[in-house]
N, C-alpha and C positions, 0 to 999 in steps of 0.2 A: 624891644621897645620898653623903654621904663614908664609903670604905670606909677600915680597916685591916690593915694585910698585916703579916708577918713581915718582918725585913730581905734574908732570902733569896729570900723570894718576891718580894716588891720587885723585888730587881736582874732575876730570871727573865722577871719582868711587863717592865720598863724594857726590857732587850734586846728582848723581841718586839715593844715597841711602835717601837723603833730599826726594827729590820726591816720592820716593815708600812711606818712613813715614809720607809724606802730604796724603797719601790716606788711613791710618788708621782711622776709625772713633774717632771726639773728637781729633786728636795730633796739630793741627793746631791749636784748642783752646784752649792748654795747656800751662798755665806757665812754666818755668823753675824750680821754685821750689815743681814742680807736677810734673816733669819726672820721669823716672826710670833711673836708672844704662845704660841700655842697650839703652833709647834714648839718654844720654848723648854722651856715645862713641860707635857704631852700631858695633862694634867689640868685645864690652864685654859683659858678661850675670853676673847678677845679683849675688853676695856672699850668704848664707846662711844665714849672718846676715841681707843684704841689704833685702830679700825678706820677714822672719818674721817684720822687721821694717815698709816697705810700706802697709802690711799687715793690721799692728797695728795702721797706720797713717788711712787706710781708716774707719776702724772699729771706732775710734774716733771721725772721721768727719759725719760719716753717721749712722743713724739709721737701713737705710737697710742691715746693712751690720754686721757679728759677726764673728771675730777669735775666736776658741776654740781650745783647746787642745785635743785628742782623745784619748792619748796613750802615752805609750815611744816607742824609737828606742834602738837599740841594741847600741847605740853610748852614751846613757844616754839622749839627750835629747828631748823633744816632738813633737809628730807627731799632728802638725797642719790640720784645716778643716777652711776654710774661707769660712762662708755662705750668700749668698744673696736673700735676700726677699721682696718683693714689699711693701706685706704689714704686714713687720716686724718682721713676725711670722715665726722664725726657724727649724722647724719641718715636717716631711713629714707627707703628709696628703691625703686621697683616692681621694678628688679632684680639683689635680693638679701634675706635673709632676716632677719625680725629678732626676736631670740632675747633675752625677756625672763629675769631671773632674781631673784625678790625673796626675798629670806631675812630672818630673824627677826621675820616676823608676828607672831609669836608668840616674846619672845624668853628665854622659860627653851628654848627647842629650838633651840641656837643651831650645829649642827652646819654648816649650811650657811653662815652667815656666816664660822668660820673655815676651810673647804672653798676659797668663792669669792676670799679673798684670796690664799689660795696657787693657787690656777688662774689667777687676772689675772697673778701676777705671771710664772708659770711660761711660758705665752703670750707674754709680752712677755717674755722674759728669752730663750727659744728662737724667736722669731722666728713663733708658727705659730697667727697667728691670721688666721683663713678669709678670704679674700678676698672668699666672697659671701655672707658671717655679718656682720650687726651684731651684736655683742653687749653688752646694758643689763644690767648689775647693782646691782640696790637693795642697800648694802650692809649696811642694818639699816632694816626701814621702821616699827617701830613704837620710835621711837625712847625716847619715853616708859617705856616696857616695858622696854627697856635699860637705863636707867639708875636703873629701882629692884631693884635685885642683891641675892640670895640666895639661897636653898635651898627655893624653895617647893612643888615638885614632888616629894614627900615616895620615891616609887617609882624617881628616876634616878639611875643610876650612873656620875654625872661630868656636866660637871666638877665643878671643887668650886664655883663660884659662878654665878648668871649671873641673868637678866633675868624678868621678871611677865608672866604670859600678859593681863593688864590692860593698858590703855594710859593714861594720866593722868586721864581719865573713867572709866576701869574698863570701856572697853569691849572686845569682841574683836574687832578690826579685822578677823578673818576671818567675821564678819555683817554686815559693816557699807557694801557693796560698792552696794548698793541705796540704804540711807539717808542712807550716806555725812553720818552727823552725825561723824565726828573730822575736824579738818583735815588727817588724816595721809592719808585719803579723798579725800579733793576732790583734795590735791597729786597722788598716787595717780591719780585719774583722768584727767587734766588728762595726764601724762604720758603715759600709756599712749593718751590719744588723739593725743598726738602723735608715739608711738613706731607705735601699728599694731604691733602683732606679728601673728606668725604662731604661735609656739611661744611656750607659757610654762612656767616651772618654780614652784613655789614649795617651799620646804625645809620640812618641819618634821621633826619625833620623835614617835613613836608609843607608848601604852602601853597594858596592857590585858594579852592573853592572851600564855603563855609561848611561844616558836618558836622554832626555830633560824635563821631568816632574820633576818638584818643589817636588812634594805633592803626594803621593800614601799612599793608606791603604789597611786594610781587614777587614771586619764585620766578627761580629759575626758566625761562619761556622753555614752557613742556616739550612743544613740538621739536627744540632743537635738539631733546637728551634723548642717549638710547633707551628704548623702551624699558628695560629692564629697572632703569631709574625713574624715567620720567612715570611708567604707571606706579610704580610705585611709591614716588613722593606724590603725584595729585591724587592715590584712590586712596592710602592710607596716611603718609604723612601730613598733610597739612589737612585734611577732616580732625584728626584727633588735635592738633596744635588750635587749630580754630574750638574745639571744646575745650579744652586747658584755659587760655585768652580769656573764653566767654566767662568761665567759670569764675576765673578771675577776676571777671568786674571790666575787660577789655573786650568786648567783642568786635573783630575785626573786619576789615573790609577791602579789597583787591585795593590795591594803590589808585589815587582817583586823577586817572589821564580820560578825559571826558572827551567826545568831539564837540558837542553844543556850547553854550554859553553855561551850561550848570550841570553837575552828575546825574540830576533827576533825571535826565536824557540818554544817562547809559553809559557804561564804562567800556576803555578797552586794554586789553593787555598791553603788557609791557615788552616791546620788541629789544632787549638789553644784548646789543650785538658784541663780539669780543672786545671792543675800545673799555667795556663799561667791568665794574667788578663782576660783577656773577658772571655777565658773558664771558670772560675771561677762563671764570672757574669751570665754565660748563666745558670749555674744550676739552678739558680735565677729567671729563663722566663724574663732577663733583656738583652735588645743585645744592643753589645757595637762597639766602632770602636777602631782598633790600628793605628791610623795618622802616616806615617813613611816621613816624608822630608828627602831630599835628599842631604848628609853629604856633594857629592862634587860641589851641590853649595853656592855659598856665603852667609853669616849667616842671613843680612836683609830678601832676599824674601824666608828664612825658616823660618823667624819670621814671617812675615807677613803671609804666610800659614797659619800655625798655628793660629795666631788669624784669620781669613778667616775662617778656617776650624771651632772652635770653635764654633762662632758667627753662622755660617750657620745651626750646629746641634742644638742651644740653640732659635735660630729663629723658625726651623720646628718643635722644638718640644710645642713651643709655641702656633705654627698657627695646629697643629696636637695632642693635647692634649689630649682630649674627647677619639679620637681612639686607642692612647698610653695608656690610660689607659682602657679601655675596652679589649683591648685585652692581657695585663698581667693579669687584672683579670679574662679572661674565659682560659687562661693556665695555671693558679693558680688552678682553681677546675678545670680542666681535669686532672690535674698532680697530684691529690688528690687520685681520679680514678685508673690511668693510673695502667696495670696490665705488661706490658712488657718494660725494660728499655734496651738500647743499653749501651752493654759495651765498644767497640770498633767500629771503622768504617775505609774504607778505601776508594782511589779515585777511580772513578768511573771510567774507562780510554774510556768508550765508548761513553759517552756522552762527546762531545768536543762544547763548545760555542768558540765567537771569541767576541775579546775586539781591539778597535782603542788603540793603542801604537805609543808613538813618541818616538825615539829613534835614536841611531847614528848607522851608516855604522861602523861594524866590522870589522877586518882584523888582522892577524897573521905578527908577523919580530920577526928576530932571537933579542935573549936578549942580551943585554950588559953588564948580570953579570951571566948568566949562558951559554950563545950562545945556550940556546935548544929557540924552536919557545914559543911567548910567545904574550897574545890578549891586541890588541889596537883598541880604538875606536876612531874614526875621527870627531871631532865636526865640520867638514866642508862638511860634508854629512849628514845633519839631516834626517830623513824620517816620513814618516806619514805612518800607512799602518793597517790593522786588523791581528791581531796574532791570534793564538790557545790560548784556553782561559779553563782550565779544573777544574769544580770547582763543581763537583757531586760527594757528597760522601754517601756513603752505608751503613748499619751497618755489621760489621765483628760479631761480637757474641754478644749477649743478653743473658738475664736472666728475669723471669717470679719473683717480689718481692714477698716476704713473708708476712702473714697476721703482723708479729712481727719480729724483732729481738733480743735474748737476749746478752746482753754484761755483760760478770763478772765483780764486780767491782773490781778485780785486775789491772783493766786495766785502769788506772783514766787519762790519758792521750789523750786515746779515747772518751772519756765522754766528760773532758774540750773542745776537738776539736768541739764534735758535739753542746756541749751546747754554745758555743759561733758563729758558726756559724747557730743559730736561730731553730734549731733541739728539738722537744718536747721530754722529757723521761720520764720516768712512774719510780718508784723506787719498788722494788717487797717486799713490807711488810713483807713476814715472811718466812723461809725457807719451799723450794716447788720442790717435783721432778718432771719434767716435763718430757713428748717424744717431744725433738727437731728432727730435722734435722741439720747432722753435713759433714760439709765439712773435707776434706784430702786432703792434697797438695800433689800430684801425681809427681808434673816437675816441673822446673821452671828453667830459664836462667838471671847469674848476669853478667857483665864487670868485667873484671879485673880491671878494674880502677876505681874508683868513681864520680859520677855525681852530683855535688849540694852537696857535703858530701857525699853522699847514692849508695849503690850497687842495682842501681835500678831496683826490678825485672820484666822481662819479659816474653811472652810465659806462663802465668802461667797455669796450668789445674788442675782440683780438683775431686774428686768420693766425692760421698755421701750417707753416711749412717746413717741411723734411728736410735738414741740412746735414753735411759730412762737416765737423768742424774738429779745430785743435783744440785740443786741451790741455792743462798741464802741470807737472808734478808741484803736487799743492792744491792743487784746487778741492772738492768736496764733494761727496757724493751722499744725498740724504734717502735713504731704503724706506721703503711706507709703508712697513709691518710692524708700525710701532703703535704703542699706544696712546700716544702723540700724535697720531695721525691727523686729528682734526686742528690741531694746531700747524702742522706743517700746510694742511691742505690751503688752508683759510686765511694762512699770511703770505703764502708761494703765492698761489693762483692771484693773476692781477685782477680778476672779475671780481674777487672775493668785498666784500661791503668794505672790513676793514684790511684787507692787504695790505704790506708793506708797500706796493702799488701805489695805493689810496693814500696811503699818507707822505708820499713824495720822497722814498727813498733810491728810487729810481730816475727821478727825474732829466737825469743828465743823459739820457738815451733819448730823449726828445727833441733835443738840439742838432741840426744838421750843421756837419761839420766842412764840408766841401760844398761850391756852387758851379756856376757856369755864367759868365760873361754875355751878355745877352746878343749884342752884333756879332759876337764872331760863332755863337753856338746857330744863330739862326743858320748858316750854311750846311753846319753839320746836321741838324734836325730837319732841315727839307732832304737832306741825301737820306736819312733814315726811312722818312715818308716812301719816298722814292724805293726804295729796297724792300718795305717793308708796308703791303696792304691793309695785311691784317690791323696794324698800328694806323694808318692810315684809316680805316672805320674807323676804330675805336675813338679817335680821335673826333671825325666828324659825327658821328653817333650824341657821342660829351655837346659837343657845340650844339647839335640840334635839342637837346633837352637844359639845358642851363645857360639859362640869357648870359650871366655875369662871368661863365666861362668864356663864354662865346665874343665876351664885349673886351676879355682882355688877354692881351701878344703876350705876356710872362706867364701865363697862367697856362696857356697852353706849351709854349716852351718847356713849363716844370713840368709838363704831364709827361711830353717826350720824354724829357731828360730822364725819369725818374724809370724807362725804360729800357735805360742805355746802362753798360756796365761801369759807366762811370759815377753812377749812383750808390752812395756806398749802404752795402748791408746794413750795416750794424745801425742804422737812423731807423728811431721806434723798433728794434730789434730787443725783446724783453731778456735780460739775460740770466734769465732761471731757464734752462731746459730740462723739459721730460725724454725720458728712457723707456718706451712703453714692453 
């Protein structure tokens, strides 16, 4: 939103925004023909062409430093990686840490993009970038989004112009982790399985309720990482980052997803399932943080957060190395191991922790466009106080993996997803019948409306039966002694929240393909009855407990039929099988 000031206030505003940018490390000793966009005029953020340019500038100047290309974007053009290396060497490596950072997922929220340019170049300008840090910056990844600019974020205060939370399909590339239908996805993936991180950041802006904090995030949801990471990012990493922050002049505060009308009420974790970035990274035993600055205030000290925030993860993970990496590689081979996987989870509502929150005095007045009561918050009653804080979640259902999975290769779609996000397959040499285990989709719940594109399924439940079936030379066989594990288990399994399931890749196995003619089956279906008592219950059993079975001749028909061998298998037959 573009604001207007007085000319006095102006200059007032100008000066302090001079002053916060005297406290970036390195801006005081920068030339003018070394700025960025965004220290030029503190009200603008950087164009799509400005940001590959300064990119390109530092890559030329400095040896530690490399642009690549990774990809395309669904827009046509390339999905940039800017890497930096101390000691020149571009590639991740077992020892030393490697510190993803993608900004402008989303790029009306583009603080972090103009953050991380000024941090690369500051790093390489003073000499001090970590010897046992790789560090990858995506320097805009939804590139599409950047470059249709304007003001669409109707509630933010600065810049004056910037990018569409859409991507060229109109998707939001932060659901899209899973289905990975943009190509800005796939590049995306592709890299990150060649990078392996350990730490990830991603930048956005936050809006929503009014608070005094600058700067709030959410990690990685604890409960879903192996312990060996998760106690270790909540007991020592993010205590000491939260001291850094504070120190800084940003004291932070869990990302504010509230149940009530206002935070004063209580926060609750962020359940970031794999559709979303971190949930993605966490299948990974990689935990990430989502940085959310806060849209209504002014753009400088969301800049400055943001590099703050940056700087502070790329520090701990410098002086925290050694333990970073020891502990994804002993939840790499647990997860090798690991015999039960969590499909779902939910919040725990009993376990309530409490977080310090700074926030404003609430209060209700009638509206001046609707006259119903309508919530205002009073920046002239700030408060300090400890809120309810709920951030324990459970598992909802599981599943016990398979020694194998086989995948037809009808389904090349499923292949590419897993072979590209780092997944080993075995190709089955030469036609072979085996006894799998085969799922049946029982239920399932879609929206009427579409989500991402997608009639995304929920509630899903499945039976399982033991079948002898053919398989054949080509098809796939996925082993789950990988350390992908959670990745295979979470997009195979159709019960999984986001399974490939859940987002309609299967859908053509829902469709019955063959019927029955309804006069001439009725004769066959009383001979069954006839033959067949047991089906005879069952049948009257059905009609005595469900009026609307009971009130209608096809419905009972289809219940026969669907008894009869003329009902073909393969309807709702899911066609991932396990190998137990």
């Amino acid at each position: 939103m573009k604001h207007v000031a007085s000319s006095s206030f102006k200059r007032v505003i100008l000066s302090w925004w001079v002053g916060l940018l005297a406290a970036l490390p390195g801006f005081a000793q920068t030339k003018l023909a070394d700025v960025t966009p965004y220290e030029r005029d503190t009200n603008q953020s950087a164009t799509y062409p400005q940001i590959i340019r300064w990119y390109q500038q530092l890559d030329q100047q400095y040896e530690q430093a490399k642009l690549i290309e990774v990809g395309k974007t669904d827009i046509g053009k390339p999905l940039h990686l800017f890497l930096l290396a101390a000691d020149k060497q571009f590639t991740s490596r077992p020892d030393r840490v490697t510190l993803l950072i993608n900004n402008g997922i989303h790029p009306g929220e583009p603080e972090g993009i103009d953050a991380c340019m000024m941090l690369a170049r500051d790093l390489l300008k003073a000499n001090k970038l970590p010897k046992n840090v790789l560090l990858a910056i995506v320097p805009v990844y939804s590139v599409d989004g950047s470059l249709n600019r304007g003001v669409s974020r109707v509630n933010q205060n600065g810049p004056e112009s910037y990018g569409f939370r859409g991507n060229a399909r109109n998707l939001n590339l932060n659901r899209d982790f899973i289905k990975a239908e943009a190509e800005n996805t796939r590049a995306f993936q592709a890299m990150y399985q060649a990078l392996k991180p350990q730490v990830f950041i991603d930048n956005h802006t936050s809006d929503g309720a009014d608070y005094q904090h600058v700067l709030t995030y959410f990690a990685t949801q604890k409960d879903k990482l192996h312990a060996a990471v998760s106690g270790y990012m909540t007991q020592t990493f993010q205590p000491e980052l939260d001291k850094m922050l504070t120190a800084k002049g940003f004291p932070p505060a869990p990302y504010v997803n509230h149940p009530g009308d206002t935070p004063e009420n209580g926060l609750i974790g962020y359940n970031d399932s794999p559709r979303y970035s971190t949930g993605y990274a966490a299948l990974f035993n990689c935990f990430g943080f989502t940085l959310e600055t806060h849209m209504w205030k002014p753009y400088p000290p969301r800049v400055k957060a943001s590099y703050v925030f940056d700087e502070a993860v790329l520090r701990l993970c410098e002086r925290e190395a050694n333990t970073i990496l020891v502990n994804q590689k002993r939840a790499n081979a647990a997860v090798r191991q690991q015999k039960t996987f969590a499909l779902s989870y939910k919040l725990d509502r009993s376990k309530i922790d409490s977080v310090t929150f700074l926030g404003y005095a609430a209060t209700y007045k009638p509206s001046e466009v609707s006259g119903l009561k309508r919530l205002v918050y009073d920046r002239t009653k700030p408060f300090m106080k400890r809120v309810p804080y709920l951030n324990n979640f459970v598992v909802e259902n599981q599943v016990d993996k398979p020694t194998i999975y086989v995948i037809p290769q009808a389904w090349p779609e499923i292949i590419r997803e897993l072979m590209r996000n780092g997944v080993l397959l075995q190709v089955l040499p030469k036609d072979t019948l085996m006894t799998v285990s085969a799922y049946y989709i029982t239920d399932y719940k879609s929206p009427q409306r579409p989500y991402e594109g997608h009639y995304l399924h929920t509630g899903v439940k499945v039976r399982t039966e033991s079948q002898r079936l053919q398989f054949y030379k080509g098809d796939y066989l996925v082993q789950t002694n990988q350390a992908s594990n959670r990745y295979i288990v979470e997009t195979l399994e159709p019960e999984a929240v986001d399974s490939f399931f859940a987002w309609n890749f299967f859908d053509s196995i829902l469709d019955q393909k063959e019927y029955f003619a309804n006069y001439i089956f009725e004769d066959t279906a009383a001979e069954l009855l006839m033959k067949n008592p047991a089906l005879r219950k069952q049948l009257d059993d059905k009609r005595a407990t469900d009026k609307a079975f009971a009130e209608s001749a096809d419905a009972q028909l289809d219940f026969i039929y669907r008894q009869t061998p003329y009902y073909e298998k393969t309807h709702n037959r899911y066609p991932v099988y396990r190998i137990n």
